[in-house]
C-alpha positions, -999 to 999 in steps of 0.1 A, spaced: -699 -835 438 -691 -798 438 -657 -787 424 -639 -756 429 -633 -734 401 -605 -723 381 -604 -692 395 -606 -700 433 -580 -731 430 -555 -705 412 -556 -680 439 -554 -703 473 -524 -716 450 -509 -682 448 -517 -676 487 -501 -703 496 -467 -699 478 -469 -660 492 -471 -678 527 -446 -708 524 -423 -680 510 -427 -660 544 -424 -696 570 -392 -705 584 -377 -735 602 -364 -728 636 -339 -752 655 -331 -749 689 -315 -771 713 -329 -809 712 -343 -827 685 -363 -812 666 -379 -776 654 -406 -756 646 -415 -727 623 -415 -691 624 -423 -660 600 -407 -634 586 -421 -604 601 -404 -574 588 -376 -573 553 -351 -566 577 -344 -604 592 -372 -605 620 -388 -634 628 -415 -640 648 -422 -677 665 -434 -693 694 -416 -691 728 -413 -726 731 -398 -733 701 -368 -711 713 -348 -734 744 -317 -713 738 -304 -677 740 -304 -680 704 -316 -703 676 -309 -715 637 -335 -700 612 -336 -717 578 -348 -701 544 -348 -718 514 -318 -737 530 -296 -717 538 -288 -716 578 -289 -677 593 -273 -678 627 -302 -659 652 -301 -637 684 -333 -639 704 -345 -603 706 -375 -610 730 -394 -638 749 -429 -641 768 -437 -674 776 -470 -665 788 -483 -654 753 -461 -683 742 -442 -656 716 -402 -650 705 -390 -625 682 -359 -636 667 -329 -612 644 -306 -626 616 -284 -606 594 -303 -604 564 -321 -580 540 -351 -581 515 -368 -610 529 -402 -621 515 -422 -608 542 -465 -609 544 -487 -585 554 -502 -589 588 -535 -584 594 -562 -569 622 -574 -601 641 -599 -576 658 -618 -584 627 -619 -613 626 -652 -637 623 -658 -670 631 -671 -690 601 -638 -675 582 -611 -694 560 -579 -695 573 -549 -713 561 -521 -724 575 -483 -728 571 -457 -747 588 -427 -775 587 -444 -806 605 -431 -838 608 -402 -827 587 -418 -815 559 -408 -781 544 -438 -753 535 -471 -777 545 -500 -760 543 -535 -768 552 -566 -749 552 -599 -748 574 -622 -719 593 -621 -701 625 -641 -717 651 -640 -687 679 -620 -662 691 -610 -666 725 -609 -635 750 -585 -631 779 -545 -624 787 -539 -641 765 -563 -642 739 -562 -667 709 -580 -677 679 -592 -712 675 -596 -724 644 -609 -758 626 -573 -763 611 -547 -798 612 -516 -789 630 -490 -809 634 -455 -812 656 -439 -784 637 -461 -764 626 -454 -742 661 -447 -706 654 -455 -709 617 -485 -685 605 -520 -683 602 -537 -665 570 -570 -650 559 -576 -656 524 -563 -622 517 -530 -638 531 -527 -614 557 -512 -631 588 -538 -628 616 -521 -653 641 -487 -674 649 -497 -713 656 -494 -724 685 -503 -758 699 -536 -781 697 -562 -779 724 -598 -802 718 -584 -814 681 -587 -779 669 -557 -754 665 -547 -724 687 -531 -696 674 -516 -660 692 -538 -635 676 -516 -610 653 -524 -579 671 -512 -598 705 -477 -599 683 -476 -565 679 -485 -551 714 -452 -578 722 -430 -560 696 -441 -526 712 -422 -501 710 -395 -517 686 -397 -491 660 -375 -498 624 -372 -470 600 -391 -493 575 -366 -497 550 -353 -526 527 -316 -515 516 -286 -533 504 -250 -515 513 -232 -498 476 -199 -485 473 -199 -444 472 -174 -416 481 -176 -402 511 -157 -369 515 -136 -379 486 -125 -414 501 -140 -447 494 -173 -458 519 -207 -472 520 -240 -462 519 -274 -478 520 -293 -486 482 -329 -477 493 -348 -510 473 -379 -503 490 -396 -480 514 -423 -494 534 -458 -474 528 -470 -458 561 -431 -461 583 -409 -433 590 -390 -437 561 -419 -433 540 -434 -399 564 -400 -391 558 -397 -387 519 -372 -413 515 -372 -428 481 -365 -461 456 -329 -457 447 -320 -432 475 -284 -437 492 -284 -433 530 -253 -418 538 -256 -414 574 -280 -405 602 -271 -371 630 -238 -371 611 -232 -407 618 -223 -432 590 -240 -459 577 -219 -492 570 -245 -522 571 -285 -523 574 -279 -536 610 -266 -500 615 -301 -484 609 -318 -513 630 -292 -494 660 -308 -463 656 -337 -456 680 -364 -442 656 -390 -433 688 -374 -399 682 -368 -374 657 -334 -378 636 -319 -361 602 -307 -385 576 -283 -376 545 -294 -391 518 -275 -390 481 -303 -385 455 -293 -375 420 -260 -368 421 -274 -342 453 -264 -345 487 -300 -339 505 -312 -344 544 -344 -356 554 -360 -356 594 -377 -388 604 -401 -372 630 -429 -402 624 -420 -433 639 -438 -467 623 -443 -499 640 -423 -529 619 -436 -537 585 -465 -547 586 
């Protein structure tokens, strides 16, 4: 009987922590729930429309409940993009499922039956065209698992389970998601909120931990252990204040760097972290 090697078991291992990390349970109304993922550092989740029976949901991580606003809906793609309130979330990459082949491994990741972070592992049996399109793939899914990811063994997410058609799974393709998120643009930031002065009273800027490579933030120069101060001499108080800020168009943003008061113009937009 063949075995797998050392080296192979160690790194599916690793994938699949990465993954479980980045799956979510969401609970709607009714009995119940399904999964979702963390798209972007900034608290957005991505699921499946029929997960969502409310104007708003309960995402879970690690335990702890986040209260959730439904952003967006299509039940025709079968897609929901949820917000919570939270920062410097273990998101994945997300991959181009215009490249993908059948014959590849994909893995899986989900809460069925109850269970928290199941994974399961199998290859992609076709791609199927139309509006909408969706990959099938040779993979168990299970009451649950709906709106939870589906990986290449990179761990890139390349679709967002679905439901179970013929005994094999179906899954919205990745690039399906992001023609859905359209035109939200985020700066591209992960950012906790420090105390600093601010015209020699007491405020609150934005600790830059992390500047997405490729988003505006990044075109923009903004660095690790930057302060944003404000944006069009508007202040910053919380992360959900840059999440406001339509970044479609050009904006300057002061940014305390060294001790220096500096400003910086966003005039590249990025698509959420990717």
């Amino acid at each position: 009987m063949a075995t797998m090697s050392p080296d192979l078991a160690s790194d599916l291992g690793h994938l699949a922590e990465r993954l479980r990390a980045a799956t979510v349970h969401v609970r709607s109304r009714g009995p119940g729930g399904g999964s979702g993922v963390i798209w972007s550092p900034d608290g957005l989740i991505v699921t499946n429309a029929h997960v969502v029976r409310g104007p708003g949901a309960t995402v879970e991580i690690d335990g702890r409940p986040y209260p959730a606003e439904l952003v967006s809906r299509d039940d025709r793609r079968d897609l929901a993009v949820l917000q919570i309130e939270a920062s410097n979330l273990p998101a994945v990459p997300i991959g181009d499922s215009d490249a993908l082949r059948v014959g590849q491994v994909v893995i899986a990741a989900g809460n069925p039956l109850g269970m928290t972070g199941a994974v399961s592992t199998g290859i992609i049996h076709a791609i199927v065209p139309g509006r909408p399109s969706w990959v099938r793939a040779d993979i168990r899914l299970l009451p649950g698992n709906s709106g939870g990811p589906l990986a290449d063994a990179r761990g890139h997410v390349i679709g967002i389970n679905s439901m179970v058609a013929g005994g094999l799974g179906m899954a919205v393709p990745s690039n399906s998601v992001r023609r859905f998120l359209g035109g939200r643009v985020t700066l591209g930031i992960t950012a906790q909120p420090v105390s600093i002065p601010v015209n020699g009273q007491p405020g609150i800027g934005l600790l830059i931990l992390e500047a997405t490579p490729g988003s505006a933030a990044d075109a923009a120069g903004v660095s690790l252990g930057d302060v944003l101060v404000g944006v069009d001499g508007r202040s910053f108080h919380a992360p959900a204040d840059v999440r406001d800020v339509d970044w479609r168009v050009p904006h300057e943003l002061e940014v305390l760097r060294g001790g220096q008061t500096i400003r910086l113009v966003v005039t590249e937009v990025g698509q959420a972290a990717a």
